[in-house]
C-alpha positions as CSV (number, residue, x, y, z in Angstrom):
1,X,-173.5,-90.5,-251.2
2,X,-171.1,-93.3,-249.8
3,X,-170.2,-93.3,-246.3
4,X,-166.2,-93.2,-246.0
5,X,-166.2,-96.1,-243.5
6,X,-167.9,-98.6,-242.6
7,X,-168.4,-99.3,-238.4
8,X,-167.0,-102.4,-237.3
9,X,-168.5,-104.6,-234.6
10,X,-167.5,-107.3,-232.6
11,X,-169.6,-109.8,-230.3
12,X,-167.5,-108.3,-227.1
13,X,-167.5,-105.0,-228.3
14,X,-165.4,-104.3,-225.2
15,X,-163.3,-100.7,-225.3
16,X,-160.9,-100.9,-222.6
17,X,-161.2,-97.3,-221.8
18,X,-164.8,-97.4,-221.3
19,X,-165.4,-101.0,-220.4
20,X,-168.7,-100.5,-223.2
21,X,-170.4,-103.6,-224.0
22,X,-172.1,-103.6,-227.7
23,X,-175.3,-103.0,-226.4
24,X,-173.8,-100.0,-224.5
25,X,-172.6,-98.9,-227.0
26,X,-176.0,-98.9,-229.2
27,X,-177.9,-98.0,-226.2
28,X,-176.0,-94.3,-225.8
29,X,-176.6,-94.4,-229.7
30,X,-180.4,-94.4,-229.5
31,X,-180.3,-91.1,-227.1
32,X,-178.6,-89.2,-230.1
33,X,-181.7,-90.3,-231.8
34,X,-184.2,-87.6,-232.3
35,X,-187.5,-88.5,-230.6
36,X,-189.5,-87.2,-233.4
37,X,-188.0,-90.0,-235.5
38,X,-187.9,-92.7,-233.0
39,X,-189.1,-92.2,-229.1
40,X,-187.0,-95.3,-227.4
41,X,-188.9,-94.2,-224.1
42,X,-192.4,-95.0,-225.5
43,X,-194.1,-98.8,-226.0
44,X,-194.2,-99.8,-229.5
45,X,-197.7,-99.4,-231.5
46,X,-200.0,-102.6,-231.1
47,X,-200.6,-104.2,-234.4
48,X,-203.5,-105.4,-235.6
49,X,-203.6,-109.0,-236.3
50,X,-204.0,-109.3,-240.5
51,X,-207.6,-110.6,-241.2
52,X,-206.8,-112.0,-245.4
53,X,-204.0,-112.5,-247.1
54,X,-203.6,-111.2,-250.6
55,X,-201.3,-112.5,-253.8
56,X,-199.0,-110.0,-253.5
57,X,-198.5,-110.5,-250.0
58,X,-197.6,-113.9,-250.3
59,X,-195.7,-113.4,-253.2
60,X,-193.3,-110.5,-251.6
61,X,-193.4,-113.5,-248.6
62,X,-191.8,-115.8,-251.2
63,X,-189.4,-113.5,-252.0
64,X,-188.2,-112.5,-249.0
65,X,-187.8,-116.3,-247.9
66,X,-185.8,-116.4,-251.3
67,X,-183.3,-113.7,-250.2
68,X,-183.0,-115.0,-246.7
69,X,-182.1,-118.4,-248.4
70,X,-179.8,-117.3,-250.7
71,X,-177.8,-115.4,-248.1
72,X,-178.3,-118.9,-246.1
73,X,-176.7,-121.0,-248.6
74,X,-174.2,-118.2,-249.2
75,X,-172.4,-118.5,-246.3
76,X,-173.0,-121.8,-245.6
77,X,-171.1,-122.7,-248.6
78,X,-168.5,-120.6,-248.6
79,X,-166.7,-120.3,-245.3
80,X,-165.1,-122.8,-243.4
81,X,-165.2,-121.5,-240.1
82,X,-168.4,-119.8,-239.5
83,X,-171.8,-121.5,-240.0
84,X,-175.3,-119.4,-240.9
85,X,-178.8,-120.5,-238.6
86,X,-182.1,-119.5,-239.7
87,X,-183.5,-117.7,-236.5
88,X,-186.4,-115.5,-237.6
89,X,-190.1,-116.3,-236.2
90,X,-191.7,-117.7,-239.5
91,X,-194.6,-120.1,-240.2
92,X,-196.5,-121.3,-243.3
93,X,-199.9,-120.1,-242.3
94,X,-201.6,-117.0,-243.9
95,X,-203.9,-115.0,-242.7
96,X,-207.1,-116.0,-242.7
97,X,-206.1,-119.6,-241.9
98,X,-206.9,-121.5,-239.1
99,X,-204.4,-121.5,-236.6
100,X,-202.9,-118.1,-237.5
101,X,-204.4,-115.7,-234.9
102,X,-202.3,-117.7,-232.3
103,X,-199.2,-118.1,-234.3
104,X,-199.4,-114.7,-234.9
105,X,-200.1,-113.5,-230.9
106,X,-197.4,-115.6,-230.0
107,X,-195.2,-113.3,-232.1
108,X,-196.1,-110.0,-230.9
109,X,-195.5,-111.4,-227.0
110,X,-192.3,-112.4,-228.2
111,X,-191.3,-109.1,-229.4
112,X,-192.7,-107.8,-226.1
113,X,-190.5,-110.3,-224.5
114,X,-187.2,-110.6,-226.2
115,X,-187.5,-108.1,-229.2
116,X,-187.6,-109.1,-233.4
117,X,-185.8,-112.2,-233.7
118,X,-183.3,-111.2,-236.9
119,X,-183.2,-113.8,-239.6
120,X,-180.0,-115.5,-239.3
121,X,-177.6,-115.9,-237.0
122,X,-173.8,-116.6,-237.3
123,X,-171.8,-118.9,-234.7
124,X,-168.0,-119.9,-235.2
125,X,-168.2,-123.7,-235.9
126,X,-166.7,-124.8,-232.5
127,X,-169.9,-122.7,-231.0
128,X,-172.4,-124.2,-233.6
129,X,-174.6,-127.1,-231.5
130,X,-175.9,-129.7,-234.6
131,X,-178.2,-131.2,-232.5
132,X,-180.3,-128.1,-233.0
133,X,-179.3,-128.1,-236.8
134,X,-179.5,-124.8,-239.3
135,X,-183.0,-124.1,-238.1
136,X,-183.8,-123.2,-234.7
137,X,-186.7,-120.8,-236.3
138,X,-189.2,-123.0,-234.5
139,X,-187.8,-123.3,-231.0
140,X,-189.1,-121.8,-228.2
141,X,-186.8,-118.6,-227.2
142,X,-186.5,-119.9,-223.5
143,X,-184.8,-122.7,-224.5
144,X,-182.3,-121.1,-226.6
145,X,-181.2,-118.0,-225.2
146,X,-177.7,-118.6,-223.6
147,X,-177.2,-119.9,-227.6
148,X,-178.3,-117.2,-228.9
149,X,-176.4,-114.8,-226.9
150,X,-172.7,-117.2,-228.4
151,X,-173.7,-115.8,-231.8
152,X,-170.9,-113.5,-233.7
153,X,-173.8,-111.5,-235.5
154,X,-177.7,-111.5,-236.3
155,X,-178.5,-110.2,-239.9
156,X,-181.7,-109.5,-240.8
157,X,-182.5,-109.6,-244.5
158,X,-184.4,-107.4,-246.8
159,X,-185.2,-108.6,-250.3
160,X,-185.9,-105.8,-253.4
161,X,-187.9,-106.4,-256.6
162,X,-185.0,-104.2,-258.5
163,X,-181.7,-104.6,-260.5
164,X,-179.4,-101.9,-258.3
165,X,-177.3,-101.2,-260.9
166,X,-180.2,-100.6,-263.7
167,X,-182.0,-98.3,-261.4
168,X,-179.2,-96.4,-261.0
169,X,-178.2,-95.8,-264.6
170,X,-182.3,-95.3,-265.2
171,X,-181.5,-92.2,-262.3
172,X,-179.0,-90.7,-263.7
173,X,-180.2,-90.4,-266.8
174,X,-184.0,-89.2,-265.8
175,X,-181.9,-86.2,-263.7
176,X,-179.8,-85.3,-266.5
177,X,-182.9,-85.3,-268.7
178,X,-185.3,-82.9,-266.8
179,X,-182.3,-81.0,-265.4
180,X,-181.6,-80.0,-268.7
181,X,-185.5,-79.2,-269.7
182,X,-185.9,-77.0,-266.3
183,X,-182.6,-74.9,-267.2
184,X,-183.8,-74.8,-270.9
185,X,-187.0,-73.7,-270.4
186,X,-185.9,-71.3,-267.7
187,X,-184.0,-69.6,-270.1
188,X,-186.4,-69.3,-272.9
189,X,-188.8,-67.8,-270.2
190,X,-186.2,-65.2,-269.6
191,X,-186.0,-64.6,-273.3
192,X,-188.9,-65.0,-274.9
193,X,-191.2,-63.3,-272.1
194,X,-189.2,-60.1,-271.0
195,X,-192.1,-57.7,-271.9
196,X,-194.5,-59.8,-269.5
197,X,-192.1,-60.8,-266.2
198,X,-191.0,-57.1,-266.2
199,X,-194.6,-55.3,-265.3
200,X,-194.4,-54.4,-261.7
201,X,-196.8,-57.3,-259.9
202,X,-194.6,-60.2,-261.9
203,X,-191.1,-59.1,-261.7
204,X,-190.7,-61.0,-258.3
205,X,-190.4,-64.4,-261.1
206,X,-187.5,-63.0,-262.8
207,X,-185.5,-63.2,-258.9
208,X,-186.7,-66.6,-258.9
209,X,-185.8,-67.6,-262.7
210,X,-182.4,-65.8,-261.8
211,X,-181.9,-68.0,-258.7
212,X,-182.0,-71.5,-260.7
213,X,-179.0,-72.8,-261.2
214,X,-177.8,-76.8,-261.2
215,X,-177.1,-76.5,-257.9
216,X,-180.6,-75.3,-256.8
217,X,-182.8,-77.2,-258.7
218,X,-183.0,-80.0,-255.8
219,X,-184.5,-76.9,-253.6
220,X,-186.0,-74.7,-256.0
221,X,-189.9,-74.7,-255.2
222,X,-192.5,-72.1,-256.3
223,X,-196.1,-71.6,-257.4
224,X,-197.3,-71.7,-261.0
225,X,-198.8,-68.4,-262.0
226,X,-203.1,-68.6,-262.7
227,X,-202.2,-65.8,-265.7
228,X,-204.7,-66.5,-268.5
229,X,-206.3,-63.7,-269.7
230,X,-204.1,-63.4,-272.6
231,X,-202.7,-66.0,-274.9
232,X,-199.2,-64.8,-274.1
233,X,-199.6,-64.7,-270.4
234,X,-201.1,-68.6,-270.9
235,X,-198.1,-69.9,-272.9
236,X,-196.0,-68.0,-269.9
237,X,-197.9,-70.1,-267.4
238,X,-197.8,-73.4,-269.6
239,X,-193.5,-72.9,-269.5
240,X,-194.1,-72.0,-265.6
241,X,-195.6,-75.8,-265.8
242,X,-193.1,-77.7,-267.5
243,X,-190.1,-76.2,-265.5
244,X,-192.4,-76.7,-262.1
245,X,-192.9,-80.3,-263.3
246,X,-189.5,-80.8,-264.2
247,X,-187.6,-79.6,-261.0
248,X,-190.3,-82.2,-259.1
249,X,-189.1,-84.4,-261.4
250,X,-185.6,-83.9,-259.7
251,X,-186.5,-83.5,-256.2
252,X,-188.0,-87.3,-256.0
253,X,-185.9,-90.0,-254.2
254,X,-183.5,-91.6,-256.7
255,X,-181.8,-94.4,-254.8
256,X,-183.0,-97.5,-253.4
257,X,-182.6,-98.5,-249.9
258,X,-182.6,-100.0,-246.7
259,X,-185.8,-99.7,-245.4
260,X,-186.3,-100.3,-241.5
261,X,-189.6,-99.1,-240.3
262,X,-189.4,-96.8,-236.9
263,X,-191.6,-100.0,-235.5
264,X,-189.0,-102.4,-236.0
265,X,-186.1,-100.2,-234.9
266,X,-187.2,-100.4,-231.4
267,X,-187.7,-104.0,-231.4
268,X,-184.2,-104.6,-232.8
269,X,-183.4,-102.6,-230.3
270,X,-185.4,-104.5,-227.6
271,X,-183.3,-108.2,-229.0
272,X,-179.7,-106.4,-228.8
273,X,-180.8,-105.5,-225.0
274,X,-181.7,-109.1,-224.7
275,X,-178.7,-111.2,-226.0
276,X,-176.2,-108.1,-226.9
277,X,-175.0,-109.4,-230.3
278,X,-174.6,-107.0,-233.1
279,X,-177.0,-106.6,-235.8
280,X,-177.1,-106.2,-239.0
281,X,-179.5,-105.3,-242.1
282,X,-178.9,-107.1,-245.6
283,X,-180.5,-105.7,-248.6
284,X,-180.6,-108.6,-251.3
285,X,-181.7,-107.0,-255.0
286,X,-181.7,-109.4,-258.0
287,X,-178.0,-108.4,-258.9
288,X,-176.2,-107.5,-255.6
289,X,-176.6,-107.3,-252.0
290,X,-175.5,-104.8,-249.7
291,X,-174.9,-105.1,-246.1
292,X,-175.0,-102.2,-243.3
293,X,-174.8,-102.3,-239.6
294,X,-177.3,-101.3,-236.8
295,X,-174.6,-99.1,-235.5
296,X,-174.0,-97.7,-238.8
297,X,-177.7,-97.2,-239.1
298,X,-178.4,-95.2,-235.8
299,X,-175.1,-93.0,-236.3
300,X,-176.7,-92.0,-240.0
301,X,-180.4,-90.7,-238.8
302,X,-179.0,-89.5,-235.3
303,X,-177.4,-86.8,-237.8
304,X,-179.6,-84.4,-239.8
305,X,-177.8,-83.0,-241.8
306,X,-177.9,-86.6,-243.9
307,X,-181.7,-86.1,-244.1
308,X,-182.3,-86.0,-247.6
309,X,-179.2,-87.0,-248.8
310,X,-178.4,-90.1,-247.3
311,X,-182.1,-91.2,-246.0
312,X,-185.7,-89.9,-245.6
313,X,-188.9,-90.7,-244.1
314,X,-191.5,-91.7,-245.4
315,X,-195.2,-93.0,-245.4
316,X,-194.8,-96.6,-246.4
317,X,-198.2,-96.9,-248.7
318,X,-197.2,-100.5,-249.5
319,X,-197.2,-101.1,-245.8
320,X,-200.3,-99.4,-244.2
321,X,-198.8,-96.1,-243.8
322,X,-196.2,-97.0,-241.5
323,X,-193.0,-94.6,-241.0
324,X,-190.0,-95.9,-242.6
325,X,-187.0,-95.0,-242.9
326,X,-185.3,-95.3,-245.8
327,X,-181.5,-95.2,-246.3
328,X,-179.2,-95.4,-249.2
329,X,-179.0,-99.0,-249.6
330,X,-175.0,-97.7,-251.2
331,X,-174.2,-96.2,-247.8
332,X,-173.8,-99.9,-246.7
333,X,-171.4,-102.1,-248.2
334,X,-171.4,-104.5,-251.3
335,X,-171.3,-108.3,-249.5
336,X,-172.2,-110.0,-252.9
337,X,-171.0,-108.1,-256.3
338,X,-173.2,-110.1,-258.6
339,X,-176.2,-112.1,-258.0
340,X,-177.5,-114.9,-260.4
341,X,-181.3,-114.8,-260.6
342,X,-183.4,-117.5,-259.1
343,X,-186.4,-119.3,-261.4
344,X,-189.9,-118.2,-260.7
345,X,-192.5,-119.9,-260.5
346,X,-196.8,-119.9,-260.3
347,X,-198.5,-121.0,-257.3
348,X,-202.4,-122.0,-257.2
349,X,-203.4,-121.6,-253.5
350,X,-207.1,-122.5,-252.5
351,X,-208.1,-120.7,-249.5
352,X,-211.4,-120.8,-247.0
353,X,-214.6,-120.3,-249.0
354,X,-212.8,-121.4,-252.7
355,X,-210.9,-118.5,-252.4
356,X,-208.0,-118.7,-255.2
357,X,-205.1,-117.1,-254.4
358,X,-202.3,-117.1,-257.4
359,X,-198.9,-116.0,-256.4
360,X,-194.8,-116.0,-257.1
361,X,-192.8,-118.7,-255.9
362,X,-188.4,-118.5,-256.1
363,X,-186.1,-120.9,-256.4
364,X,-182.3,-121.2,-256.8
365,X,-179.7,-118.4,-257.6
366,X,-176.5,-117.5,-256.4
367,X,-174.9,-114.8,-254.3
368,X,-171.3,-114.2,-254.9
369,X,-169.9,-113.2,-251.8
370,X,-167.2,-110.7,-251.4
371,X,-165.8,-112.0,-248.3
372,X,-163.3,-109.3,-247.9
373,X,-166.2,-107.4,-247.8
374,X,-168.1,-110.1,-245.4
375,X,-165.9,-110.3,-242.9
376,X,-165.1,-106.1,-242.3
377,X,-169.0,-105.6,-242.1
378,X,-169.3,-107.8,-239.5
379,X,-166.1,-107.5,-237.7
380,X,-165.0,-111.2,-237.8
381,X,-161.4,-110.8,-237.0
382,X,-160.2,-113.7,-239.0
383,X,-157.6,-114.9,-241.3
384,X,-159.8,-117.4,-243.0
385,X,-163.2,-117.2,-243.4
């Protein structure tokens, strides 16, 4: 489902009937939030600090330096008036290596201290100090934070292993296909199997057979029958198994998304308190990037009636359980249409012990930016970009 609007956000985000500052305004935002999705009144979760790195770690690492690049370069090389910084707390070392239990301390006070640095900033050119240059990733916050605080937007960017537009068609078409076995073989139990469904103790099925329609299948849920002591009442159950297995089928997620884990939520949270710029999320896939705001982002799971429709909650099993929340990457908006695919390449990294680690480097690629797009999703009020 596409959201009709997308929210607009300015660095002031003064209302002159309410005198609301942005952070205001995202701060009476988080008390619509339920606190069974996200308690704003409690500390965050201490993490523990990672003991090994693995290839795939680093290699999702790689990638999600790629993305943050290309968006970089994007920018940078596009508009005239606005200039893109690299911001986000990042370092080289790997778990496991020395050196990286204090790098990696020194990040979770930060977040303590001045929330989850997002990773890029934007500054209007006449606010952009190049003495400091496009990276100020490495600099102490103290000595940046009335800079900080002159930035027109902080995105942080999210990188995905999939082709949007692929997955999508590869959706559509696995719905249509087990729709169309579910209602199938609903009807040829209705058929084939009146004499069975019809004794007393198993006519309750033929309400529930009845009740599936297109419309239900994303709700229908039941239990397969145990019958087997007849061969009829085992093909009965088999067909109870191939329509339970199709409507499951149906019922799984099919979009991608925007993925903000309940963890990080508070600490974005904590950075707009800190410097009151607005935020934003960018989802980069290998053919298109979509962009949403914070804003946009509370407003959707403050409401929930768009559990389920527009986002969900999950278990992150790639991510050691944590919750995430994942939203319909398409309820954002499209800031690059097409995305030319960078080269990859493989790393041999020797680790403590001989430990060999093999992993995915990117390089290059393109993002082709809508800026019409750009510019309404962050709320730059501008002629030229």
């Amino acid at each position: 489902m596409k959201l009709i609007t997308t929210l607009k956000l300015k660095k002031s985000y003064t209302n002159k009937k309410t005198n609301m500052t942005y952070y205001d305004k995202i701060r009476e935002l988080t008390k619509t939030i339920p606190t069974t999705l996200v308690d704003f009144g409690l500390p965050r979760d201490p993490a523990r600090t990672p003991t090994q790195a693995s290839s795939n770690f680093i290699t999702n690492k790689e990638q999600g330096d790629w993305a943050e690049n290309l968006v970089f370069r994007a920018i940078n090389e596009t508009s005239k008036n606005f200039v893109a910084v690299k911001y986000g707390k990042s370092d080289d070392l790997m778990a496991g290596e020395d050196g990286f239990d204090t790098f990696y301390q020194e990040f979770q006070d930060e977040l303590d201290t001045i929330g989850k640095r997002p990773d890029l900033l934007i500054f209007k050119r006449e606010d952009f100090i190049a003495d400091l240059g496009n990276d100020i990733s490495q600099v102490p916050h103290h000595k940046i934070m009335s800079y900080v605080k002159k930035a027109l937007a902080g995105i942080e960017v999210r990188s995905s292993v999939f082709l949007i537009d692929k997955y999508d068609e590869a959706m559509q078409a696995r719905t249509e296909k087990f729709s169309k076995t579910a209602l199938q073989t609903k009807d040829l139990i209705l058929v084939e199997f009146q004499e069975e469904l019809n004794h007393p103790t198993r006519h309750a099925y033929i309400d529930l057979l009845q009740s599936i329609t297109q419309k239900t299948l994303s709700v229908t849920d039941f239990r397969v029958p145990s019958w087997s002591s007849t061969e009829r009442l085992s093909e009965l159950k088999s067909h109870f198994r191939t329509l339970k297995d199709a409507i499951k089928e149906i019922q799984k997620r099919d979009y991608l998304s925007i993925t903000p884990k309940v963890e990080d939520v508070k600490v974005v949270y904590k950075w707009i308190e800190t410097f009151n710029v607005p935020h934003f999320y960018f989802q980069v896939f290998f053919d298109k990037v979509y962009g949403i705001s914070f804003e946009q982002i509370l407003s959707i799971i403050s409401d929930s009636y768009n559990e389920g429709i527009i986002f969900s909650v999950e278990k992150d099993t790639k991510n050691q359980n944590k919750t995430t929340i994942k939203i319909n990457s398409k309820s954002g908006t499209p800031i690059a249409s097409k995305v030319d695919e960078p080269v990859h390449e493989s790393v041999r990294k020797e680790m403590d012990r001989g430990r060999l680690l093999f992993y995915v480097t990117f390089k290059g690629g393109t993002a082709y930016l809508d800026v019409d797009n750009l510019i309404n999703v962050l709320g730059i009020d501008v002629s030229e970009f």
